[in-house]
Backbone as CSV, one residue per row, in Angstrom:
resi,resn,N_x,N_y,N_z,CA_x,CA_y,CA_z,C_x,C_y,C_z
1,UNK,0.840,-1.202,0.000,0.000,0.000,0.000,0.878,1.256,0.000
2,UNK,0.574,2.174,-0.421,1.657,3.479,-0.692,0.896,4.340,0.770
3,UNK,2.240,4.776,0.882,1.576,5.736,2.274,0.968,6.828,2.139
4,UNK,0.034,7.391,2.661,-0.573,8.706,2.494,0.176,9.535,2.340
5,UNK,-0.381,10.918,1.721,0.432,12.032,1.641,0.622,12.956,2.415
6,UNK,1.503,13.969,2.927,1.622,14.497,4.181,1.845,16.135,3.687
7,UNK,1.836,16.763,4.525,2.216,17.842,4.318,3.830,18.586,4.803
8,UNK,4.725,17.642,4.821,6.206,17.555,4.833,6.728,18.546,3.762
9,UNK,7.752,19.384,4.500,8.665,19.824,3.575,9.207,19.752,2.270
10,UNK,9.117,19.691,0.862,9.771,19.049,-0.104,11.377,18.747,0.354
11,UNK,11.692,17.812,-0.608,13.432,17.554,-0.124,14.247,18.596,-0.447
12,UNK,13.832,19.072,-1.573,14.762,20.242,-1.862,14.901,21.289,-0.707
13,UNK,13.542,21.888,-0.228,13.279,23.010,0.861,13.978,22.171,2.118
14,UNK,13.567,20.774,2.474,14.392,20.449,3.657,16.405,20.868,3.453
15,UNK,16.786,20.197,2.757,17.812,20.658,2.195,18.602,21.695,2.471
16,UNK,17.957,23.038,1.438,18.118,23.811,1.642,16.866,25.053,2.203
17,UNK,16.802,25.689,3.730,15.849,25.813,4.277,15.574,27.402,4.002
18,UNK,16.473,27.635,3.392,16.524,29.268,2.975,15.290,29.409,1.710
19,UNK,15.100,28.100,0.621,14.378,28.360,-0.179,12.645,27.959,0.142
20,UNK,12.254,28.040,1.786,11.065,27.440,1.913,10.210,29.358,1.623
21,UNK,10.597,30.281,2.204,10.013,31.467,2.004,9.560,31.203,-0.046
22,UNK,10.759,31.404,-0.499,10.435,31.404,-2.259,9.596,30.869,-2.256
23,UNK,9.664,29.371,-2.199,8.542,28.035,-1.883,6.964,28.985,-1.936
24,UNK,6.905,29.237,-1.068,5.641,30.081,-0.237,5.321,30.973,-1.438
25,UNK,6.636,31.955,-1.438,5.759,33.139,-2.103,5.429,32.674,-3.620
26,UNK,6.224,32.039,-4.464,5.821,31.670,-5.521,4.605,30.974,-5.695
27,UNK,4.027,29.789,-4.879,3.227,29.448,-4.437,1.735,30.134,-4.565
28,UNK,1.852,31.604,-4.169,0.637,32.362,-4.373,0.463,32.839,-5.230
29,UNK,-0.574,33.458,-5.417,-1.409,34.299,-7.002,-1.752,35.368,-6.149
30,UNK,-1.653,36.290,-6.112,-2.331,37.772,-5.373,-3.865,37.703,-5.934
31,UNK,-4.919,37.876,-5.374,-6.535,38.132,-5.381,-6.377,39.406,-6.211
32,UNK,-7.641,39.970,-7.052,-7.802,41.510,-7.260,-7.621,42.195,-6.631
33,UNK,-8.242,42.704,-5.130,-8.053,43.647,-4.416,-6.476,43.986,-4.208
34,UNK,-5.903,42.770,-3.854,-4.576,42.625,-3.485,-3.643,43.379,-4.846
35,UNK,-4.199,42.722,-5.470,-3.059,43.373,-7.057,-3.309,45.271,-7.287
36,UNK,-4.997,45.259,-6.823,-5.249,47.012,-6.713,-4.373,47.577,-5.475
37,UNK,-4.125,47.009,-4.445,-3.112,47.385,-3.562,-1.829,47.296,-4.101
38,UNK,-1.258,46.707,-4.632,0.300,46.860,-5.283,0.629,47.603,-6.228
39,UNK,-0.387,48.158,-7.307,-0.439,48.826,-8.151,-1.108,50.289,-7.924
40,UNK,-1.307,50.472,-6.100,-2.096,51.871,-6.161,-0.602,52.787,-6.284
41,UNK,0.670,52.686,-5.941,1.150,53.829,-6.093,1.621,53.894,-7.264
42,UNK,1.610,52.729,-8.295,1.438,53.633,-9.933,0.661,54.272,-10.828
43,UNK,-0.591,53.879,-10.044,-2.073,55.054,-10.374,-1.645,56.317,-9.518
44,UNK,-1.204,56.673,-8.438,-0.997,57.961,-7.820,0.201,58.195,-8.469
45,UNK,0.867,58.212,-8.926,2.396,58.879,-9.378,1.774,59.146,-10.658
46,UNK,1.096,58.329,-11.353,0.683,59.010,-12.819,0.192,60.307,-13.002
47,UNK,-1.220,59.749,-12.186,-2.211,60.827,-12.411,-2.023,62.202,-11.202
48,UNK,-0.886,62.110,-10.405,0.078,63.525,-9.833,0.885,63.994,-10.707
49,UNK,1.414,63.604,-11.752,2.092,63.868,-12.914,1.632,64.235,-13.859
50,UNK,0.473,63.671,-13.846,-0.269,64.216,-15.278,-0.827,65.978,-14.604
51,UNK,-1.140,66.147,-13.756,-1.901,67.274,-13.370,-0.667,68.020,-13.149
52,UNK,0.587,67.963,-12.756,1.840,68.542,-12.802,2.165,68.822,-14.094
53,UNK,2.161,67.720,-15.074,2.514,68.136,-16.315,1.980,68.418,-17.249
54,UNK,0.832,68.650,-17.264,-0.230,69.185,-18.089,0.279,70.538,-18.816
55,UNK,0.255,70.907,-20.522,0.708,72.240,-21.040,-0.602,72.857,-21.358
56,UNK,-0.405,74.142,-21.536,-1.708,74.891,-21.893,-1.826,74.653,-23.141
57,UNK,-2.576,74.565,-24.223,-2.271,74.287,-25.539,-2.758,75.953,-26.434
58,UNK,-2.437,75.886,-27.550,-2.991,76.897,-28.350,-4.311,77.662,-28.134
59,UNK,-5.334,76.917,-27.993,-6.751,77.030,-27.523,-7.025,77.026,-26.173
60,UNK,-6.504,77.332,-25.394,-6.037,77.475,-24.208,-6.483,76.480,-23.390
61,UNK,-6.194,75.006,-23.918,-7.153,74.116,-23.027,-5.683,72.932,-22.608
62,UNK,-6.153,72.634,-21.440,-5.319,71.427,-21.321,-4.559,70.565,-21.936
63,UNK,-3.289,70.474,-21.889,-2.964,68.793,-22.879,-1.912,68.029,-22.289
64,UNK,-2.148,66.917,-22.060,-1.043,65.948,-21.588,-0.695,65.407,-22.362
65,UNK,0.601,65.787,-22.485,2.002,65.346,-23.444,2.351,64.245,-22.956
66,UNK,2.006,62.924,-23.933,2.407,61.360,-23.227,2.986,60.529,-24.402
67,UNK,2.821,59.343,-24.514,3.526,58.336,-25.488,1.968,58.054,-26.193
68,UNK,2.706,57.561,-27.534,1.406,57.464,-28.755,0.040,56.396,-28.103
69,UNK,0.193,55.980,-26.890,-0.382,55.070,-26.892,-1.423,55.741,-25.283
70,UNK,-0.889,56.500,-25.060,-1.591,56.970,-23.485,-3.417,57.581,-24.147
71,UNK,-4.339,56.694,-24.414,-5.493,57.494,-24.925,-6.483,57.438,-23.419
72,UNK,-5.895,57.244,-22.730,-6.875,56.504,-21.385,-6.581,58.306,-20.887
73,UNK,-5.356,58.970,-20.905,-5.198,60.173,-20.146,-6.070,61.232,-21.252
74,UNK,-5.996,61.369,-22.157,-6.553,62.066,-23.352,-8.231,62.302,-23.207
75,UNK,-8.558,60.854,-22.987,-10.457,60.470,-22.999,-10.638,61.571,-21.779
76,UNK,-9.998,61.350,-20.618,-10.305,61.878,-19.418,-10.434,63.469,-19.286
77,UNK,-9.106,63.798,-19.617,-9.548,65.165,-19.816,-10.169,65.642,-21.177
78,UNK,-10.505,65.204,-21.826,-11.298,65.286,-22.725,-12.936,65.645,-22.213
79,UNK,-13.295,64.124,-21.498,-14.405,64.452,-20.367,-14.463,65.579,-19.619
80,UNK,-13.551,66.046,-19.278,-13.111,66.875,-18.402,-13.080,68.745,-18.709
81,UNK,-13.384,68.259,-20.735,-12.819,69.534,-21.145,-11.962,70.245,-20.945
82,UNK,-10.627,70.041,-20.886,-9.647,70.177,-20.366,-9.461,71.012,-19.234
83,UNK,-10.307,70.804,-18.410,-10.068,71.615,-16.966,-9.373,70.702,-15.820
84,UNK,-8.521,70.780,-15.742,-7.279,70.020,-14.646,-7.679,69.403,-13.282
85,UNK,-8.397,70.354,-12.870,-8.485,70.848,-11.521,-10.080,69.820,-11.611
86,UNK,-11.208,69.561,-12.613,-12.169,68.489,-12.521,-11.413,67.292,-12.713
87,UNK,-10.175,67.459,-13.717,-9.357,65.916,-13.550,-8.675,65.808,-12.733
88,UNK,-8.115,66.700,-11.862,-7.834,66.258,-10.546,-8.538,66.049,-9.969
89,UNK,-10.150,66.223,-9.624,-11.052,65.961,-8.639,-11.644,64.294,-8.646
90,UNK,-11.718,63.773,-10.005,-12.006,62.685,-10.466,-11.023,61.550,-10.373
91,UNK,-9.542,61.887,-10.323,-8.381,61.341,-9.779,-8.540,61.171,-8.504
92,UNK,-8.821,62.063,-7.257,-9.040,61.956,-6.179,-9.812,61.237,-5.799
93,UNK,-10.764,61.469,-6.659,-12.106,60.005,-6.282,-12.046,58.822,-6.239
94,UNK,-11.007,58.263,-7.528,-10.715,57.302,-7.674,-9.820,56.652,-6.843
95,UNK,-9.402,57.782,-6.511,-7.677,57.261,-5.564,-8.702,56.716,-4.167
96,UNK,-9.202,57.539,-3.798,-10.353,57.354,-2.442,-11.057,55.983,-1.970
97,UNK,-11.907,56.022,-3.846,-12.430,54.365,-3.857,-11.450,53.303,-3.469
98,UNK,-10.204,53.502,-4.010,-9.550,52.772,-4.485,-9.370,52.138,-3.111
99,UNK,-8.389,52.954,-2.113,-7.852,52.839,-0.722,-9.118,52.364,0.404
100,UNK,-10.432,52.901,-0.179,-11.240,52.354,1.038,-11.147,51.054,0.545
101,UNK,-11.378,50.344,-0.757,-11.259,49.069,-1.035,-10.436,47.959,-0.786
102,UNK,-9.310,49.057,-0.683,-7.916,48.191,-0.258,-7.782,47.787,1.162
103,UNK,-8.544,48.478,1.934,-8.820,48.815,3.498,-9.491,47.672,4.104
104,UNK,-10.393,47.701,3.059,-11.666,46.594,3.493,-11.173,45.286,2.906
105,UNK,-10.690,45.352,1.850,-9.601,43.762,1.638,-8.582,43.292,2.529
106,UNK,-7.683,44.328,3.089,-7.264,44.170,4.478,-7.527,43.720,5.427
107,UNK,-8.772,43.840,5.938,-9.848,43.246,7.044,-10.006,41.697,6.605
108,UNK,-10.345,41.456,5.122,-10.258,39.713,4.905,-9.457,38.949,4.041
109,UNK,-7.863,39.454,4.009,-7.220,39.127,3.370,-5.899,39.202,3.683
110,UNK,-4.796,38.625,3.575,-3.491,39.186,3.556,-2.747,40.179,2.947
111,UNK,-3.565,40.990,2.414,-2.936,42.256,2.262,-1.869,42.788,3.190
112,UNK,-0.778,43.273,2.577,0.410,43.728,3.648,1.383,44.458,2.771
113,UNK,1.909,45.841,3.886,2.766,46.613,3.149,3.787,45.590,2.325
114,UNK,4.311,44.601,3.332,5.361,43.911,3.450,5.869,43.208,1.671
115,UNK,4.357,42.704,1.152,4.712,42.451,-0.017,5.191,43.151,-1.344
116,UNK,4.952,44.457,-0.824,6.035,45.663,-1.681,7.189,44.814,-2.274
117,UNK,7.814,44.554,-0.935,9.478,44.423,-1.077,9.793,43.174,-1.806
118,UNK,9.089,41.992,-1.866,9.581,40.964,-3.020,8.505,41.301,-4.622
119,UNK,7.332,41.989,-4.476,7.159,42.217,-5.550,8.179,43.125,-6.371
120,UNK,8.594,43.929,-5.957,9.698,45.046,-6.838,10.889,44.059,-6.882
121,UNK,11.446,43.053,-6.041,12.457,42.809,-6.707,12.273,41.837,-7.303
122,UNK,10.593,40.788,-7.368,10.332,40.044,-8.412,10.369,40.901,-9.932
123,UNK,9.940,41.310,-9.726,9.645,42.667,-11.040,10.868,43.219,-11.751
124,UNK,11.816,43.471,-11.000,13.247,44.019,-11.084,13.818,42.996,-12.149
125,UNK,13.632,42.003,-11.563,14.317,40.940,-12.106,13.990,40.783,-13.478
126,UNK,12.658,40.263,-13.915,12.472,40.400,-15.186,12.294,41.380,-15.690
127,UNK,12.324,42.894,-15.309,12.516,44.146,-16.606,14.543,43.584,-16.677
128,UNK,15.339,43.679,-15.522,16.468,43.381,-16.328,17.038,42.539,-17.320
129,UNK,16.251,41.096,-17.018,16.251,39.817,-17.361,15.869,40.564,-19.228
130,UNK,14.611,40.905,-19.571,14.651,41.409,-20.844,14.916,42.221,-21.326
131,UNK,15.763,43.770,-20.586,16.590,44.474,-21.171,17.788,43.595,-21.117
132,UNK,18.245,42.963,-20.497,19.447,42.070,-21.431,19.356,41.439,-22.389
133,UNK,18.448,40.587,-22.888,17.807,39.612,-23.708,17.878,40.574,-24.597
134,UNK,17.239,41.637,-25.278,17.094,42.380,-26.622,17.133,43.937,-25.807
135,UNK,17.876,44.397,-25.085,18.250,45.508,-24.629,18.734,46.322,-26.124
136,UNK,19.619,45.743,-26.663,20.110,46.222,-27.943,19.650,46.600,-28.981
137,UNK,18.473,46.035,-29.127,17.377,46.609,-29.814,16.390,47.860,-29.411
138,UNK,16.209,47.375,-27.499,15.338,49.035,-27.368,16.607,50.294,-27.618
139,UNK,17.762,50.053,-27.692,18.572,51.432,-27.881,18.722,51.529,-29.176
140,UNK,18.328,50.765,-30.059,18.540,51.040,-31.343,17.195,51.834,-31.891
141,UNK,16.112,51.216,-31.533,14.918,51.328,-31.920,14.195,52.962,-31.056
142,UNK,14.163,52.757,-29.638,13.690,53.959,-28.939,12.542,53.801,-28.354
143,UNK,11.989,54.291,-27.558,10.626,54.258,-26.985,9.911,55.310,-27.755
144,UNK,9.703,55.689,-28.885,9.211,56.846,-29.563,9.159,58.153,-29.249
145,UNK,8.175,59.254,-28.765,8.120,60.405,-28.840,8.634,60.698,-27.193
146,UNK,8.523,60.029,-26.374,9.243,60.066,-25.236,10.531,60.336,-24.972
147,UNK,11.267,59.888,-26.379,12.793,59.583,-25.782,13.243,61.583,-26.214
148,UNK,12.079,62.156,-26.318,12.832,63.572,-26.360,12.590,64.574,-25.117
149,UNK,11.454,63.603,-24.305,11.034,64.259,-23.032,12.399,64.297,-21.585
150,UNK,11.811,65.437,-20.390,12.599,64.895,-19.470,12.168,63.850,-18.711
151,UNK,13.348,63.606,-17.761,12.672,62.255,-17.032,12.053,62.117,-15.891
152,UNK,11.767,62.831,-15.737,10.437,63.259,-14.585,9.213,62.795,-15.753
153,UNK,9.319,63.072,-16.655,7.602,63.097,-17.406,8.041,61.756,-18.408
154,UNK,9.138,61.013,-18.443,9.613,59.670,-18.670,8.884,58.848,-17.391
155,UNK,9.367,58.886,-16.008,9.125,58.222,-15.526,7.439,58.475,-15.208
156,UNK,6.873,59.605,-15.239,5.446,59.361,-14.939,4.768,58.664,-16.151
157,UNK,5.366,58.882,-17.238,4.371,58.187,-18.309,4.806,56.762,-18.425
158,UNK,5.607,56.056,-18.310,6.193,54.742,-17.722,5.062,54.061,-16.534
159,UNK,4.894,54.734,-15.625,3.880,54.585,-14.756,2.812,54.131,-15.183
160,UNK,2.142,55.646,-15.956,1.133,54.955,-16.704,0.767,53.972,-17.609
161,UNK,1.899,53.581,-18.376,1.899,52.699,-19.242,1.788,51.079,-18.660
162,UNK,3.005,51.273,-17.450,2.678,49.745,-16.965,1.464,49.464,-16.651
163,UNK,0.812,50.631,-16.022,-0.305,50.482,-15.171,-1.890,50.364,-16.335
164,UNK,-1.661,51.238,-17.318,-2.656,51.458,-17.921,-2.750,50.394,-19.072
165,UNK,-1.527,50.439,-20.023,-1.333,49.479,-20.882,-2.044,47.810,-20.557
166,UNK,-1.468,47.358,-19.116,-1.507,46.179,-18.503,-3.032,46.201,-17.860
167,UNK,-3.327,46.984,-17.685,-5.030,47.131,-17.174,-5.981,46.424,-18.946
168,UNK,-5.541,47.132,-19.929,-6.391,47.160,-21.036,-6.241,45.682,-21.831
169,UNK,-4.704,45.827,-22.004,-3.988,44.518,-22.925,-4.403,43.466,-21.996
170,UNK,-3.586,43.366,-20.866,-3.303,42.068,-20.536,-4.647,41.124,-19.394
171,UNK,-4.913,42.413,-18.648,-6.555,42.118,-17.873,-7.334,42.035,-18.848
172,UNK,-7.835,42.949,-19.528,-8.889,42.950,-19.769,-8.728,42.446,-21.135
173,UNK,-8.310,42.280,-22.472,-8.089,41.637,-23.771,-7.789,40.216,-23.886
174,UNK,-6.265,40.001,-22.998,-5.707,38.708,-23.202,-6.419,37.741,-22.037
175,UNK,-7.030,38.029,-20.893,-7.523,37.199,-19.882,-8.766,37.309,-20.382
176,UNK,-9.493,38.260,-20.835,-10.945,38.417,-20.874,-11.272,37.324,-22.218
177,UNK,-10.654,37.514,-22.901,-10.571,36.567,-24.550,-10.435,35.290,-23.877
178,UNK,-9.164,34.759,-23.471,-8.432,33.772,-23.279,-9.703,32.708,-22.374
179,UNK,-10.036,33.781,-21.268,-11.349,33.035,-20.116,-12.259,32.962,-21.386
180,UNK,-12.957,33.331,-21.546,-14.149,33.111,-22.737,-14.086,31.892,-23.556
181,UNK,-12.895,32.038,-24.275,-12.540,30.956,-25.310,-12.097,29.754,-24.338
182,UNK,-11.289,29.551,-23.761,-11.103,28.340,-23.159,-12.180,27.564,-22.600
183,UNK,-13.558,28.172,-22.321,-14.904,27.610,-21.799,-15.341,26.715,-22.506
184,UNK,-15.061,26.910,-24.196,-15.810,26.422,-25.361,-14.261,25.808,-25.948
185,UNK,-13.478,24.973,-25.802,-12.299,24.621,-26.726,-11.898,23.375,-25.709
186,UNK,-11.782,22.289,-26.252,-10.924,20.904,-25.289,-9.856,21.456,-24.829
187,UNK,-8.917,22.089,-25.246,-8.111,22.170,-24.437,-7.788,23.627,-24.446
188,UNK,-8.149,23.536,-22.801,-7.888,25.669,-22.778,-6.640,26.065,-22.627
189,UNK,-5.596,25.164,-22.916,-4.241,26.073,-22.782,-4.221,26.981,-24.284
190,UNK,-5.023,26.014,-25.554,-4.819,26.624,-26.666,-5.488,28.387,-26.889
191,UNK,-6.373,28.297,-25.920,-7.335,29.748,-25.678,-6.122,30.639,-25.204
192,UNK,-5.482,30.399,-23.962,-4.347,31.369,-23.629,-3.226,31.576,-24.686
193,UNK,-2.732,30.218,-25.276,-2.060,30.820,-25.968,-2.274,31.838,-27.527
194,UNK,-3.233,31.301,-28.276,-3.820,32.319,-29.200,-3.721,33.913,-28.780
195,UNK,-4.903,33.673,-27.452,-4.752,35.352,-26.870,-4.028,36.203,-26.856
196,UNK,-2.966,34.952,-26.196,-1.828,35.976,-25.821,-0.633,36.616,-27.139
197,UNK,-0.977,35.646,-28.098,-0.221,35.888,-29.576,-1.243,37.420,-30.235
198,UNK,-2.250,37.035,-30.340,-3.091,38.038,-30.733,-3.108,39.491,-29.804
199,UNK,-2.933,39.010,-28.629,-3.522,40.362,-27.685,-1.838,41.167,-27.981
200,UNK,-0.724,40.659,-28.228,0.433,40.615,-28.170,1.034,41.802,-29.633
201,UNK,0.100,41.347,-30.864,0.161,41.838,-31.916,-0.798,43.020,-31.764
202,UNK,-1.884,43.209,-31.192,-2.326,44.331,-30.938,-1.665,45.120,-30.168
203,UNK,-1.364,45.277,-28.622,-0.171,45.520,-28.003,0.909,46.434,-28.679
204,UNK,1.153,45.692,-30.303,2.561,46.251,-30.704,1.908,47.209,-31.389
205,UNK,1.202,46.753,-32.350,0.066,47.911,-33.309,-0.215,49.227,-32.842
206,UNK,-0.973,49.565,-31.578,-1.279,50.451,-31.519,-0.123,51.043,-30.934
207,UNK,0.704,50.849,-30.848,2.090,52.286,-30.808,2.445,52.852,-31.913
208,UNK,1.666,52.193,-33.062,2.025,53.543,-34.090,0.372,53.832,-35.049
209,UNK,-0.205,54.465,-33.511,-1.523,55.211,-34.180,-1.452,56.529,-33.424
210,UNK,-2.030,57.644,-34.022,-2.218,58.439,-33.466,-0.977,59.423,-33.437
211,UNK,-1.568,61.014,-33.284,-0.288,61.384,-33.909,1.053,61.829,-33.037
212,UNK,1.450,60.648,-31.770,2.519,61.099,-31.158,2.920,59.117,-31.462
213,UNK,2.245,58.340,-32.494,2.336,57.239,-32.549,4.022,57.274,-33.213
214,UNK,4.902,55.887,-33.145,5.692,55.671,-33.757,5.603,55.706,-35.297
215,UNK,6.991,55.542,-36.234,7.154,55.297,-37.387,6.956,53.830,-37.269
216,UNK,6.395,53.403,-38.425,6.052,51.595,-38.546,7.211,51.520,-39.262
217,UNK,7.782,50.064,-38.194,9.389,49.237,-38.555,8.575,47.744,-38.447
218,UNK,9.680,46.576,-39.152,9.211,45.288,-38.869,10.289,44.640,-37.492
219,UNK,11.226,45.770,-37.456,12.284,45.450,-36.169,11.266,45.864,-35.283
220,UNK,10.709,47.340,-35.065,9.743,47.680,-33.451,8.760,46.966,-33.676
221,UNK,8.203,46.808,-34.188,6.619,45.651,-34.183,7.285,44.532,-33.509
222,UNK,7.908,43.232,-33.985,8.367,42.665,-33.320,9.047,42.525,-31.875
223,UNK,9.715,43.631,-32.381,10.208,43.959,-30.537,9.183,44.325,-29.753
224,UNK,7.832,45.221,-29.942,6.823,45.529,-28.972,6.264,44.172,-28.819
225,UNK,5.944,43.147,-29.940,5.209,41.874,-30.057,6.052,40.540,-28.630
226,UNK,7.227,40.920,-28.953,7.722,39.902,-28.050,7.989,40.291,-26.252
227,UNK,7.607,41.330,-26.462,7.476,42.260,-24.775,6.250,42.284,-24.263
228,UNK,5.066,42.089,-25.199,3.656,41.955,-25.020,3.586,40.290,-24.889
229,UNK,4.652,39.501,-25.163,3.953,38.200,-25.074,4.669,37.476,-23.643
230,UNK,6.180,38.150,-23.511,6.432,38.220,-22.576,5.877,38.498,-21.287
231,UNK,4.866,39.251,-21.316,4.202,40.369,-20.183,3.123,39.284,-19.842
232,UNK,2.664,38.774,-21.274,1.127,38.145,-20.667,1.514,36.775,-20.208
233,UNK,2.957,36.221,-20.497,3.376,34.693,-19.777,3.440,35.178,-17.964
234,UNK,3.947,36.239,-17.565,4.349,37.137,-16.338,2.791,37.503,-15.392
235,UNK,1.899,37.790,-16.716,0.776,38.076,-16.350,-0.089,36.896,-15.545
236,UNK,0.023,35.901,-17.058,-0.995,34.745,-16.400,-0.173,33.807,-15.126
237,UNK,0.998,34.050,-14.895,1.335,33.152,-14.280,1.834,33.756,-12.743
238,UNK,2.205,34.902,-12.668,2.188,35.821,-11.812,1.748,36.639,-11.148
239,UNK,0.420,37.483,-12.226,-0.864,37.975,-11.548,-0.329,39.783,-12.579
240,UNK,-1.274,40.869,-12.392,-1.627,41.943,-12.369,-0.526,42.242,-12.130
241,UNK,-0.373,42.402,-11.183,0.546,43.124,-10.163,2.089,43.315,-10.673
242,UNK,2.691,42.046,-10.907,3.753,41.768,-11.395,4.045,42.355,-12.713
243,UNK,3.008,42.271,-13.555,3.346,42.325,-15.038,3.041,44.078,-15.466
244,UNK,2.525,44.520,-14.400,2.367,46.379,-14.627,3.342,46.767,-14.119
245,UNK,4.124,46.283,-12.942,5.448,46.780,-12.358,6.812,46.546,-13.314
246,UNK,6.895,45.086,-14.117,7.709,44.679,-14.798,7.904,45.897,-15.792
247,UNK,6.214,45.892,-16.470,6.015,46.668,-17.650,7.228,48.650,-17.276
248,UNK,6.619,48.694,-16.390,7.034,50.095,-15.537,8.332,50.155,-15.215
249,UNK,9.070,49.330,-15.012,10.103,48.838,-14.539,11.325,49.296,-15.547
250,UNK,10.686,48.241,-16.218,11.222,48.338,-17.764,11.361,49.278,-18.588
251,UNK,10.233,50.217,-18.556,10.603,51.863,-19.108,11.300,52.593,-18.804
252,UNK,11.457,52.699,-17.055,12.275,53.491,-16.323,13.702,52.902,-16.432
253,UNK,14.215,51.778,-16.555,15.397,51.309,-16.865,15.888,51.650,-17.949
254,UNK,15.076,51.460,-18.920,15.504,51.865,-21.010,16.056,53.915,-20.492
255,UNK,14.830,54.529,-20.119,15.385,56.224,-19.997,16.243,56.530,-19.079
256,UNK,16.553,55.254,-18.372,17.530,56.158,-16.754,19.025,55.401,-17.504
257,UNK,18.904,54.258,-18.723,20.497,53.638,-18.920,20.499,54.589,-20.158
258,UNK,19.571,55.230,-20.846,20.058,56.427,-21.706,20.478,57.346,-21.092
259,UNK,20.549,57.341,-20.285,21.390,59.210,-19.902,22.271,58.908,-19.346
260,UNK,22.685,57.518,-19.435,23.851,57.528,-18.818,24.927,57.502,-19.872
């Protein structure tokens, strides 16, 4: 008869006892609330930046100067008619919701400052991990209309991008598709992976629409394509959280090793 199963140490973790924490944390998936807690201070650094960096335009109305792809900041004050000070009020609101939510997930969840500190250096790891991998290519290629900004308004639009980009692409396109289709297909790994090829090629596409969009290359398509597919392996297997910080991570590394 084979003996029951126990809840014993693996041999490796007995072994070596330093790797039972990893063990653990890898182990988990962060909940929603939890991932809106790790990602609230890249919604507050954005949208304090955007209301900091806002120019008056010709018509004397608002405009936030961002990367070809920021239309989420555009819609808003748009709504807003470019009055700052209602998009700051609507920022505030959100920030508000946001924290009582996080508050009250607190009360039934493990929410904790504490997980800051291995998410950033989970995160760390793979923005370096793929600026080494094809680093050579983002300095050849560029982050587009950004790379003429300073880096104060580099790193806030970086912010937004991990945060916003990864909200649209990877939540809501590549999981929202991927869940759907896998319901109806024998085997749902084939649903994730399609998605994530497709959500991946969109991803790269829309960085050259719109008119702060890139010049169309078959080198940057690809290179955005394989950072978008990258993101959503990080995504599905890591959570939210991880793959908007990576994303963020990763911008601020490409503009802070240019000036050097």
């Amino acid at each position: 008869m084979s003996e029951p199963a126990t809840n014993e140490p693996s041999r490796v973790s007995r072994i070596f006892p330093t790797v039972r924490p990893l063990q653990r944390y890898f182990a988990q998936r962060a909940d929603p609330l939890t991932n809106l807690f790790l990602v609230l201070p890249l919604f507050i650094v954005y949208h304090v930046g955007v209301v900091s960096q806002v120019r008056v335009g010709p018509d004397g109305r608002y405009q936030w100067v961002g990367n070809g792809v920021d239309f989420l900041t555009g819609t808003a004050l748009s709504l807003a008619h470019g009055n700052v000070l209602v998009y700051a009020a609507g920022a505030v609101v959100v920030t508000l919701v946001l924290t009582a939510l996080i508050l009250w997930a607190r009360k039934r969840s493990g929410v904790h400052p504490r997980l800051f500190v291995p998410l950033l250096v989970e995160s760390t790891a793979y923005a370096v991990l793929v600026a080494g991998t094809i680093g050579y290519v983002v300095d050849a290629l560029g982050l587009g209309a950004l790379d003429g900004e300073g880096f104060g308004a580099q790193v806030i639009s970086s912010c937004g991008a991990g945060l916003h980009e990864e909200l649209v692409f990877r939540m809501g396109l590549f999981h929202g598709s991927a869940w759907l289709a896998s319901r109806r297909v024998q085997r749902p790994w084939t649903a994730w992976v399609v998605a994530g090829l497709v959500t991946s090629a969109l991803f790269s596409a829309v960085h050259y629409l719109g008119p702060l969009g890139d010049r169309f290359s078959m080198a940057s398509f690809a290179f955005r394509f394989f950072l978008g597919a990258v993101l959503a392996v990080i995504y599905r297997y890591r959570g939210f959280a991880v793959a908007a910080w990576t994303h963020t991570l990763y911008d601020v590394l490409y503009f802070l090793l240019k000036r050097l």
